[in-house]
C-alpha positions as semicolon CSV with decimal commas, in nm:
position;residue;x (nm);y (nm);z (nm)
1;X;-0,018;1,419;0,617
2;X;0,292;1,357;0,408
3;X;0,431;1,277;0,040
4;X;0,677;1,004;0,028
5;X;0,944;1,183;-0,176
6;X;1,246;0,903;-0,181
7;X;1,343;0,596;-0,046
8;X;1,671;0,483;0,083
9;X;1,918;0,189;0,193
10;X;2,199;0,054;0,332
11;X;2,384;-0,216;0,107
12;X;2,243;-0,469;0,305
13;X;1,939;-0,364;0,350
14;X;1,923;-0,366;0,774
15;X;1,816;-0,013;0,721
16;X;1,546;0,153;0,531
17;X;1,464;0,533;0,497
18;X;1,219;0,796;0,353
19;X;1,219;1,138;0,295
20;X;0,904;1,337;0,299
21;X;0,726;1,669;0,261
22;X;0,495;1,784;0,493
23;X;0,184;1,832;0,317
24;X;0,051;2,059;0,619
25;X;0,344;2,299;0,731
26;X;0,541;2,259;0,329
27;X;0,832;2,149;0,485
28;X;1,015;1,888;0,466
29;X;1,147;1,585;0,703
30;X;1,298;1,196;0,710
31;X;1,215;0,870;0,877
32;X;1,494;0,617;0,970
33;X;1,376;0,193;0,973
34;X;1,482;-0,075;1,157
35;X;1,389;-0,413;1,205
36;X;1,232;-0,488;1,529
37;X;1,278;-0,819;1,727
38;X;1,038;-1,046;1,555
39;X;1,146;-0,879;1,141
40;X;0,899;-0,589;1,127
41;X;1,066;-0,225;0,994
42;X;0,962;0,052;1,261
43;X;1,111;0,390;1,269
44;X;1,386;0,444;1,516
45;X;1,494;0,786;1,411
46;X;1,288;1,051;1,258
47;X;1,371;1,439;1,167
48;X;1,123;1,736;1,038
49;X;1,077;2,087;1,000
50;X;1,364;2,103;0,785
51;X;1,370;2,357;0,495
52;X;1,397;2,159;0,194
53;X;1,402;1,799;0,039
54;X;1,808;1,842;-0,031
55;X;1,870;1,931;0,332
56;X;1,639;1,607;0,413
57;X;1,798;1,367;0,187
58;X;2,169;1,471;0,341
59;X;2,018;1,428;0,672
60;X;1,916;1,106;0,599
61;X;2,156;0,977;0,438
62;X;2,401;1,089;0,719
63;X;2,179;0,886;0,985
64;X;2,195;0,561;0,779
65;X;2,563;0,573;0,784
66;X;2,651;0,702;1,130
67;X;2,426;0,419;1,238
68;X;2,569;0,166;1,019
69;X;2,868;0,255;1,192
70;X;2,846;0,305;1,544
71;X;2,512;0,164;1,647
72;X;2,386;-0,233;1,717
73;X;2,173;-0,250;1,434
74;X;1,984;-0,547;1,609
75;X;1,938;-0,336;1,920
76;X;1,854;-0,036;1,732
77;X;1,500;-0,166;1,631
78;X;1,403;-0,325;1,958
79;X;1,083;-0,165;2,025
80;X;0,949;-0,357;2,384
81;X;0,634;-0,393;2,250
82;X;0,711;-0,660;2,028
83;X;0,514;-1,018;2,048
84;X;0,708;-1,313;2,152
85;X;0,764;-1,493;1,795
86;X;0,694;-1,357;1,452
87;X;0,389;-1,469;1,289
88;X;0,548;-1,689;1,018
89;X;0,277;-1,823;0,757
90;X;0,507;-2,021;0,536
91;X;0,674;-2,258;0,825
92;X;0,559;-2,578;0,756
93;X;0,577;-2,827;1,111
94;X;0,804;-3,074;1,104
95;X;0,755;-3,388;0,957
96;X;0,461;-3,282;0,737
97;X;0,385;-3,442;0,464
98;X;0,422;-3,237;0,135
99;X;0,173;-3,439;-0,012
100;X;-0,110;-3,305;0,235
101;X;-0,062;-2,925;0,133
102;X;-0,296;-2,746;0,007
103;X;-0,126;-2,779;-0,414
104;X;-0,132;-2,375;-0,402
105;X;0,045;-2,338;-0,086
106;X;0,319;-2,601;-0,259
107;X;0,304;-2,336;-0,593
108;X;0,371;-2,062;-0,314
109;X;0,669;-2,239;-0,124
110;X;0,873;-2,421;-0,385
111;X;0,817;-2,282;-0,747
112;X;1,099;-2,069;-0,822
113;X;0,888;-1,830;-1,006
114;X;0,689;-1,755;-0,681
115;X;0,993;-1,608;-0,501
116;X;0,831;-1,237;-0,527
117;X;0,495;-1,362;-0,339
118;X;0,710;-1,554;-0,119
119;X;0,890;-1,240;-0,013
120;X;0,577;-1,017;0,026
121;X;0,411;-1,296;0,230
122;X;0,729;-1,285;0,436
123;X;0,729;-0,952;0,500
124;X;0,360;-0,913;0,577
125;X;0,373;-1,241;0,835
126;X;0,558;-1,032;1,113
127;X;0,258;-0,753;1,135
128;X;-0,001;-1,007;1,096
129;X;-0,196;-1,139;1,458
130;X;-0,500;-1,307;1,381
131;X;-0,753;-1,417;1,646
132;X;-0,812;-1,760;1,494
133;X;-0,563;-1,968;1,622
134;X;-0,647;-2,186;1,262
135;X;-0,505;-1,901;1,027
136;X;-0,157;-2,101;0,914
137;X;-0,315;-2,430;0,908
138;X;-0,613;-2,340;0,697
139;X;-0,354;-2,185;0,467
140;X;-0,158;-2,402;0,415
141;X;-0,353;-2,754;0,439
142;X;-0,716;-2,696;0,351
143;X;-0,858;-2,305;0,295
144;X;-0,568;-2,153;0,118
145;X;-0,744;-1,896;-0,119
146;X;-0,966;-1,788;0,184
147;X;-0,669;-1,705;0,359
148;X;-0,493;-1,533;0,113
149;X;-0,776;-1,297;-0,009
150;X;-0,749;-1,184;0,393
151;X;-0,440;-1,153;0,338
152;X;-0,481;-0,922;0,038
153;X;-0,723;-0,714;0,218
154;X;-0,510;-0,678;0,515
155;X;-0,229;-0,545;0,292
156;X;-0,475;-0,336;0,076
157;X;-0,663;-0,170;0,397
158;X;-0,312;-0,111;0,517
159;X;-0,187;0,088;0,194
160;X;-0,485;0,281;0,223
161;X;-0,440;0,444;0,598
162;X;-0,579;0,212;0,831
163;X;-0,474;0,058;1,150
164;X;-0,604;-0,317;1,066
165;X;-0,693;-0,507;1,373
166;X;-0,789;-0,873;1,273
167;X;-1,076;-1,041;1,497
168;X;-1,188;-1,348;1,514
169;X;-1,514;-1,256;1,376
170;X;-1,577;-1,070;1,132
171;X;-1,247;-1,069;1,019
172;X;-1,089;-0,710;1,011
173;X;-1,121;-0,379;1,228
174;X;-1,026;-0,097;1,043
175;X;-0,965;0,250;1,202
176;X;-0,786;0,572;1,123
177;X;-0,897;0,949;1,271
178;X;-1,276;0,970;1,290
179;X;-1,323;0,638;1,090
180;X;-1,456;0,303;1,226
181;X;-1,565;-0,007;1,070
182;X;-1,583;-0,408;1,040
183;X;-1,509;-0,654;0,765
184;X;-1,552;-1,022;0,711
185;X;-1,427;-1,196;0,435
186;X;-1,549;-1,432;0,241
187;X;-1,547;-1,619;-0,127
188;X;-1,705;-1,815;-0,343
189;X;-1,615;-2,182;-0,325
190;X;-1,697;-2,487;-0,570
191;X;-2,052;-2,636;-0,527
192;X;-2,015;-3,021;-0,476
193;X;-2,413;-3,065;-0,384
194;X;-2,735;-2,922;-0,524
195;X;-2,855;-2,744;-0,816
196;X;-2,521;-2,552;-0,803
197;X;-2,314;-2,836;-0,831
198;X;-2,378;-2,887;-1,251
199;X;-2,173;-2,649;-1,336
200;X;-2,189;-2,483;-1,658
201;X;-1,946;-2,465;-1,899
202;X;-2,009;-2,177;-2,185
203;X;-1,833;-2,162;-2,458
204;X;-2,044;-1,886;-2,694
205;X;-2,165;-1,538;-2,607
206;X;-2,491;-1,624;-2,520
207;X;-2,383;-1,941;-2,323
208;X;-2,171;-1,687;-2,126
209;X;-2,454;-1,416;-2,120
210;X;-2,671;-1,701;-1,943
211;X;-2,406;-1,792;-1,698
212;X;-2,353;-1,449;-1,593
213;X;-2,743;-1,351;-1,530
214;X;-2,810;-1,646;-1,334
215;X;-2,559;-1,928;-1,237
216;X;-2,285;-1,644;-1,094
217;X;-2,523;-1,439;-0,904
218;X;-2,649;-1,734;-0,748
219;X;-2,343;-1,827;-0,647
220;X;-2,253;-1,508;-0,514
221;X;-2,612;-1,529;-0,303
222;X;-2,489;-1,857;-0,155
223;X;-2,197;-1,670;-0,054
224;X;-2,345;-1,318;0,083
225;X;-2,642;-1,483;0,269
226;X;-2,437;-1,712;0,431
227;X;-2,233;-1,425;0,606
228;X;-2,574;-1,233;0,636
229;X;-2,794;-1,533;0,798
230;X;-2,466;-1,647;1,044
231;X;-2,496;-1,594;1,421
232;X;-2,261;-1,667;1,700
233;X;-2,290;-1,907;2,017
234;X;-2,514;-1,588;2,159
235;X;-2,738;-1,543;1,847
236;X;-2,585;-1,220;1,760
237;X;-2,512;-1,146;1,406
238;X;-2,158;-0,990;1,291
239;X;-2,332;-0,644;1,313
240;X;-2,467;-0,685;1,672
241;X;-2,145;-0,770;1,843
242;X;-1,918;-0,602;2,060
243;X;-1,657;-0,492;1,808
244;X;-1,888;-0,392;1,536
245;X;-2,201;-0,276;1,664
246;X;-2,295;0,105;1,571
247;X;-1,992;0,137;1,271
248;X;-2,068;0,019;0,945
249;X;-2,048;-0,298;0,840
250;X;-1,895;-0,435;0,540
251;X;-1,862;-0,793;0,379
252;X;-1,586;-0,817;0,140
253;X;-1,636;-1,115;-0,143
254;X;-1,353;-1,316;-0,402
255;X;-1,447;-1,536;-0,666
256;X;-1,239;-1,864;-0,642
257;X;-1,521;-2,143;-0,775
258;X;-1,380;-2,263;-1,082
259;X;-1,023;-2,232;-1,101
260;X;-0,799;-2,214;-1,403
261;X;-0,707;-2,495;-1,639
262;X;-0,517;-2,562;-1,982
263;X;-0,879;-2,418;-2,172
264;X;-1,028;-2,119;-1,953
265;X;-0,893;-1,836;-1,732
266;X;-1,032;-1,896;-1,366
267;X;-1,368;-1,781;-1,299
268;X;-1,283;-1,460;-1,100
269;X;-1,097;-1,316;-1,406
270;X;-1,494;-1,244;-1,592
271;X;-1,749;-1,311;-1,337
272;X;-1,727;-0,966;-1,145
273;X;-2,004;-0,831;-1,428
274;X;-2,257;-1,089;-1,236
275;X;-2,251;-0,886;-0,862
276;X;-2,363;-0,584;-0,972
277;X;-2,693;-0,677;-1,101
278;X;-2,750;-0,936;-0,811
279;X;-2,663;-0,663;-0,536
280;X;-2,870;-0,370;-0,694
281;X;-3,165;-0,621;-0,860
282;X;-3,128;-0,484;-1,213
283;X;-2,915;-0,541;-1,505
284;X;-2,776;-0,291;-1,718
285;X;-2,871;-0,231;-2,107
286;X;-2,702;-0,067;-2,330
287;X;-2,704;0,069;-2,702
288;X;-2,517;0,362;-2,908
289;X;-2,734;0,626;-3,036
290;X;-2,569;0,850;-3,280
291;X;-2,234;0,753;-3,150
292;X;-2,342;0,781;-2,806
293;X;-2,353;0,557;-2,523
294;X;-2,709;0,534;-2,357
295;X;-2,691;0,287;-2,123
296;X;-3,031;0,246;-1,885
297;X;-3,110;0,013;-1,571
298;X;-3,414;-0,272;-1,586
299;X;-3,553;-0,460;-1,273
300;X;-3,457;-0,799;-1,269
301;X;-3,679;-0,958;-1,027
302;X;-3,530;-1,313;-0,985
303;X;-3,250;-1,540;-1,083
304;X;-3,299;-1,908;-1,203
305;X;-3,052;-2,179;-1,275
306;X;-3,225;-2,526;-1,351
307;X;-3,490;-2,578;-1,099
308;X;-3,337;-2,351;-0,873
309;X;-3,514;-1,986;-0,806
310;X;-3,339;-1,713;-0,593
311;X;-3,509;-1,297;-0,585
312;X;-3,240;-1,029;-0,698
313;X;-3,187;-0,796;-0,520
314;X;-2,939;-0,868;-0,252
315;X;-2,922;-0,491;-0,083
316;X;-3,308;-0,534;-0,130
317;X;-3,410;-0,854;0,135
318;X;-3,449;-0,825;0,497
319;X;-3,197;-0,807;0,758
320;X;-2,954;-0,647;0,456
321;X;-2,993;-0,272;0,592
322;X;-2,736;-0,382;0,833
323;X;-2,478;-0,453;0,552
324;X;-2,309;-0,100;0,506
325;X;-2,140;-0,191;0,167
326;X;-1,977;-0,523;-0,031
327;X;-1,637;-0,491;-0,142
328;X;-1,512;-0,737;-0,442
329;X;-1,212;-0,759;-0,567
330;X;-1,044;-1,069;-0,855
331;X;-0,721;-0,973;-0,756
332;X;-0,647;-1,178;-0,429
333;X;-0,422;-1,419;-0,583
334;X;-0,060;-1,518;-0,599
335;X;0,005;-1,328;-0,924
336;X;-0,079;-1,016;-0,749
337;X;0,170;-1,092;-0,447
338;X;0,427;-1,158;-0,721
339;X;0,393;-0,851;-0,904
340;X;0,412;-0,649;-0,522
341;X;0,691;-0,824;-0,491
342;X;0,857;-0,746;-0,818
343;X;0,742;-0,400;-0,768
344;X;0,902;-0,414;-0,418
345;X;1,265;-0,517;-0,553
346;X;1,201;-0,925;-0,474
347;X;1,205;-1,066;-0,823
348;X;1,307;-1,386;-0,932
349;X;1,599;-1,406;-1,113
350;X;1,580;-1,556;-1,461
351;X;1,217;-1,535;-1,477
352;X;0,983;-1,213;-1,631
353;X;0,660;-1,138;-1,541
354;X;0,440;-0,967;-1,819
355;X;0,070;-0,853;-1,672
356;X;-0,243;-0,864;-1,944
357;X;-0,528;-0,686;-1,883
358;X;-0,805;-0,417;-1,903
359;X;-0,789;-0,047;-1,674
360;X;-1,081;0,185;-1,662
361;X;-1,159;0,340;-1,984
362;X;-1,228;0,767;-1,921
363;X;-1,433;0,791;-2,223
364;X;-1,747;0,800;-2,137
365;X;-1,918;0,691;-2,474
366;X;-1,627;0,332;-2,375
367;X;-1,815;0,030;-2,386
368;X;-1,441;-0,177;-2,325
369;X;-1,158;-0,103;-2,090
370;X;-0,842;-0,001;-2,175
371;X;-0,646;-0,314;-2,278
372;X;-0,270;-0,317;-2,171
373;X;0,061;-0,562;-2,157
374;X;0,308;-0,430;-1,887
375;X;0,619;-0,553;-1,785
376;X;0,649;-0,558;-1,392
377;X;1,011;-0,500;-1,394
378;X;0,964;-0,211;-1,598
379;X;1,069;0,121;-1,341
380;X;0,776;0,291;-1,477
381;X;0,558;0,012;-1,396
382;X;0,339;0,132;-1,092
383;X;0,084;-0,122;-0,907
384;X;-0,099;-0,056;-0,527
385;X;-0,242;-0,335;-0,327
386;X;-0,621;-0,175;-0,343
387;X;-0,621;-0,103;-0,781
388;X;-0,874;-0,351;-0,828
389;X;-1,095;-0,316;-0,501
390;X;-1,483;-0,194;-0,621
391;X;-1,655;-0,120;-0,332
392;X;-2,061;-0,140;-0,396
393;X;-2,263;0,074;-0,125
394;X;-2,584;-0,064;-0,003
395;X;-2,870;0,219;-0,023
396;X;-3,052;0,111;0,197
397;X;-2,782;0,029;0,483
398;X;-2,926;0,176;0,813
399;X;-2,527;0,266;0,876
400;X;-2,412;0,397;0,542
401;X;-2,000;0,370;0,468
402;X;-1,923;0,698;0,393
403;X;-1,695;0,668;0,020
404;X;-1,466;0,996;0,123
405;X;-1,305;0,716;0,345
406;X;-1,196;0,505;0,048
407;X;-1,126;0,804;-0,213
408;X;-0,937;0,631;-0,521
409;X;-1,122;0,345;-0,466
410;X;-1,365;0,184;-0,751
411;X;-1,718;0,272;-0,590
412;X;-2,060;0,232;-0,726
413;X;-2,419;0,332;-0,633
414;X;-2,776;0,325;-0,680
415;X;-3,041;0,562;-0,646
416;X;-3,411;0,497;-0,784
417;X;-3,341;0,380;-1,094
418;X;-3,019;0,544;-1,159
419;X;-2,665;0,361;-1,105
420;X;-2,372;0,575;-1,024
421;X;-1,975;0,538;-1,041
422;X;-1,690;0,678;-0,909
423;X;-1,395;0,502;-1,073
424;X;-1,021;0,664;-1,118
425;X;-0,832;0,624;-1,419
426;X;-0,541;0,365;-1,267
427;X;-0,832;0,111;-1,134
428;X;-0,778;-0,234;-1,299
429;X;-1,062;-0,434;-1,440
430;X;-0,912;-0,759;-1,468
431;X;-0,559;-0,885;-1,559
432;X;-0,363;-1,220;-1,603
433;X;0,026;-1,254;-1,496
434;X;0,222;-1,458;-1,721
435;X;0,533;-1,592;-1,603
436;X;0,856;-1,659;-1,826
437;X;1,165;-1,846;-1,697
438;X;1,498;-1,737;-1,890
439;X;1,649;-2,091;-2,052
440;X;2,007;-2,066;-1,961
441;X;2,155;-2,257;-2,245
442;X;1,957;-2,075;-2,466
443;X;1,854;-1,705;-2,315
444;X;1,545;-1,764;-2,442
445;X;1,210;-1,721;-2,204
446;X;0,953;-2,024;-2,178
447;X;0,626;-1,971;-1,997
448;X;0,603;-2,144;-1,670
């Protein structure tokens, strides 16, 4: 309906403002912020129909300070519909002992470096109201990566035009005009019984190669089926119940088994190849011919790790129809809530945050992505909540999400024996955050 043209403030920052063309009528119009009572910015004041984005700006601009001036600023936001206490996820209860927090939730509240996620999380806690009366415990004592991939998708579903409602199962309800569906989340945790549980460690190409055609998509299939096979205290599935049946469906998967230590990035940064040929039951091969990609699809009928046999295939057993799509994601971490927060104006001071990585290569002979080294500071530096979603459409789903709802997305098909993609140029393949703390003696950085 609009582009976002500018964004404004008062010193302090009680205020917030936009100014914005009307992509309908090509006019032009601004939108005045205030905090409500529990911290959330709402718009208070709002002008359009005006004839051009100077005229806006000056209007804006004018409202800031006249209110600035004359108005309660506290008041101002007040919207009645407020709940009765913000939603706070980093409030510890008194007494706790730091000991007993989950050590990622410590990282989050007391590392210096964190102060951008910190932030963000702040921000985001206000608009958040969860069903499961577990959310800020689970955070911060036992299930923190759970929680915070919801609390990516929340954020990314947000930036991309819904209205999020969070249930209590499956997790999110997302709407906007003429669009409906459901979403529970889910990841892949550490196996600590069964075949699973002797994990592999590879260490050359065809060590990895193994790991990727077998181990990871059977962890993935411990993860899916679970969500597919689980019924509630009525022996309805997540697709039969009251909030979901007759819209899509949609189970949205993270990576967090094997988490990063002084020798290996954390699983999630290379096991995303691994879905796609579990999901669709075939694995891709690939060779140049004359300098040209030729890249062709082969059934892969099953998946074995030591004595342990699963069937590829996941869009392919019964009861799957019902899944609409699976969304994945590696980028519901704290690094990503630090660079949102850098992007957003929260950085740390003394500290720089350089992001490594790979974005979607155009070319279609690429075999690699793009490799890059940002700075987040940089005021060129651009980053969304939903680069890195890939959302994988099931072709046999009896309710089919339709992908002109989640245009600029990462999306990916198959047909017969034919995969298809739909990927736009800014979508991130994977990427590491490294974080440098400026020595004050010194003015040198060190990596923290």
């Amino acid at each position: 309906m609009a582009e976002e043209l500018s964004w404004w403030s008062d010193n302090d920052e009680k205020l917030l403002g936009l100014v914005f063309r009307d992509t309908v009528d090509d006019d032009f119009g601004w939108i005045l912020l205030a905090r409500d009572r529990v911290g959330r910015f709402r718009s208070v004041k709002t002008e359009a129909s005006l004839r051009s984005e100077a005229y806006a700006t000056i209007g804006l601009r004018d409202a800031i300070a006249f209110s600035i001036k004359n108005e309660d600023i506290t008041a101002l936001g007040v919207q009645g519909d407020e709940p009765n206490a913000p939603f706070d996820v980093l409030r510890i209860p008194p007494g706790t002992d730091p000991e007993k927090l989950h050590p990622y939730f410590r990282e989050l509240l007391e590392r210096s470096g964190r102060a951008p996620a910190r932030a963000v999380v702040r921000e985001i806690g206000p608009w958040l109201a969860p069903s499961d009366p577990h959310f800020v415990e689970e955070f911060q004592f036992r299930q923190f990566d759970q929680r915070l991939w919801e609390l990516y998708l929340w954020a990314a579903f947000r930036e991309l035009g819904f209205d999020v409602k969070q249930l209590q199962a499956p997790d999110f309800f997302c709407s906007a005009p003429g669009i409906q569906f459901t979403v529970e989340a889910t990841t892949v945790a550490p196996s600590t019984a069964g075949p699973l549980a002797a994990h592999p460690e590879p260490k050359t190409n065809e060590e990895m190669k193994a790991f990727l055609s077998d181990y990871m998509p059977m962890k993935f299939g411990s993860s899916l089926t679970s969500k597919l096979n689980k019924v509630d205290a009525q022996g309805k599935h997540y697709w039969e119940r009251e909030n979901t049946i007759g819209k899509p469906f949609v189970i949205a998967v993270a990576d967090f088994h094997k988490q990063a230590d002084a020798e290996q990035l954390g699983s999630m940064t290379f096991s995303q190849s691994a879905l796609w040929p579990y999901l669709y039951g075939h694995r891709v091969e690939w060779e140049m011919i004359d300098g040209a990609l030729s890249v062709r699809a082969t059934k892969n009928p099953t998946h074995q790790f030591g004595d342990k046999t699963i069937p590829s295939g996941f869009f392919d057993q019964p009861g799957v129809e019902n899944v609409s799509a699976v969304i994945f994601s590696n980028a519901g971490t704290i690094a990503k809530f630090d660079r949102m927060g850098v992007v957003a104006g929260f950085g740390a001071d003394d500290h720089l945050y350089q992001r490594i990585g790979f974005r979607f290569n155009p070319d279609p002979d690429a075999i690699h992505g793009l490799p890059f080294s940002d700075d987040v500071a940089d005021p060129d530096y651009r980053e969304g909540w939903s680069d890195e979603l890939q959302i994988f459409h099931n072709p046999n789903a009896l309710i089919p999400l339709d992908h002109a709802w989640l245009t600029g997305l990462a999306q990916f098909y198959f047909k017969g024996d034919d995969q298809f993609s739909l990927v736009p140029d800014h979508h991130v393949w994977s990427s590491m955050t490294a974080i440098f703390e400026i020595v004050k003696d010194t003015g040198e950085a060190k990596a923290v």
